[in-house]
C-alpha angles and dihedrals in degrees: 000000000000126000099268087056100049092047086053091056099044094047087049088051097049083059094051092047090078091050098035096129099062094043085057089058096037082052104058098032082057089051099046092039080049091053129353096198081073089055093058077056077071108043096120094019114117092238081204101062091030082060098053090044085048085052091043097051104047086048089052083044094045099047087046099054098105093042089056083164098067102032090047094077087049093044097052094053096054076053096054084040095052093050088056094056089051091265104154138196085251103064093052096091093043083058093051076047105061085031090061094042100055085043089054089046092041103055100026112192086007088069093079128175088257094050091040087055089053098046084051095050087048093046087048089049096049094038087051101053094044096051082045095052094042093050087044087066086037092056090039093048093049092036089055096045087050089048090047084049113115117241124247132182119258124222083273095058090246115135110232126157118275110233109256089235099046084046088053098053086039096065 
């Protein structure tokens, strides 16, 4: 993102924060609306309070956006926390879906091309280093049951891990 984008997004956000409330709801209407299977993500979540931290975090991220090294920690670990609560790489552009779409109703005639191209930059960015961040535990954690695996021989009489998996439906 360069400085003129991330301007964009923050003067656009400081237009969404009066009326962050009824973003929220828009939000997440948009969303389930977008993909019902999401919804199911929220069966036992207090909508009320999801919406505030939804607020709260777009405004810390926001803010941050011109200070990436300090954001990007926080920003991974909404991404490892996302992926425990089933959250996959493939919802990720239904969410920038459903967050477009309630900035373009928001703000109306403020939500220009060029804001709605940086909004866009800033979403794919997010949406990147989360999924990034959430594969990284996936790969360790798999890497780290293959390595716990037990060796077996092979038909060749060579020792090689057995795949966690395999081990497991082995036993």
């Amino acid at each position: 993102m360069d400085a003129t984008q991330i301007a964009l997004v923050k003067d656009t956000f400081a237009l969404v924060e009066p009326i962050q409330e009824q973003a929220a709801v828009l939000f997440y209407r948009r969303l389930f609306d977008l993909d019902p299977n999401i919804a199911r993500l929220f069966a036992t979540t207090d909508m009320d309070r999801q919406r505030k931290v939804l607020m709260q975090t777009l405004a810390v991220v926001v803010r941050g956006l011109d200070r990436l090294d300090q954001v990007v920690p926080g920003v991974q670990a909404l991404g490892r926390r996302h992926r425990t609560y089933g959250v996959e790489a493939s919802d990720y552009p239904i969410v920038a879906s459903a967050l477009l779409w309630t900035l373009d109703k928001g703000l109306g005639g403020a939500f220009t091309p060029a804001a709605r191209q940086a909004w866009s930059a800033a979403i794919g960015l997010l949406a990147a280093t989360m999924i990034e961040a959430a594969d990284a535990i996936e790969e360790r954690d798999r890497v780290g049951a293959a390595e716990a695996a037990p060796e077996v021989e092979d038909g060749f009489g060579l020792a090689k891990r057995r795949d966690a998996r395999t081990a497991s439906a082995a036993a």
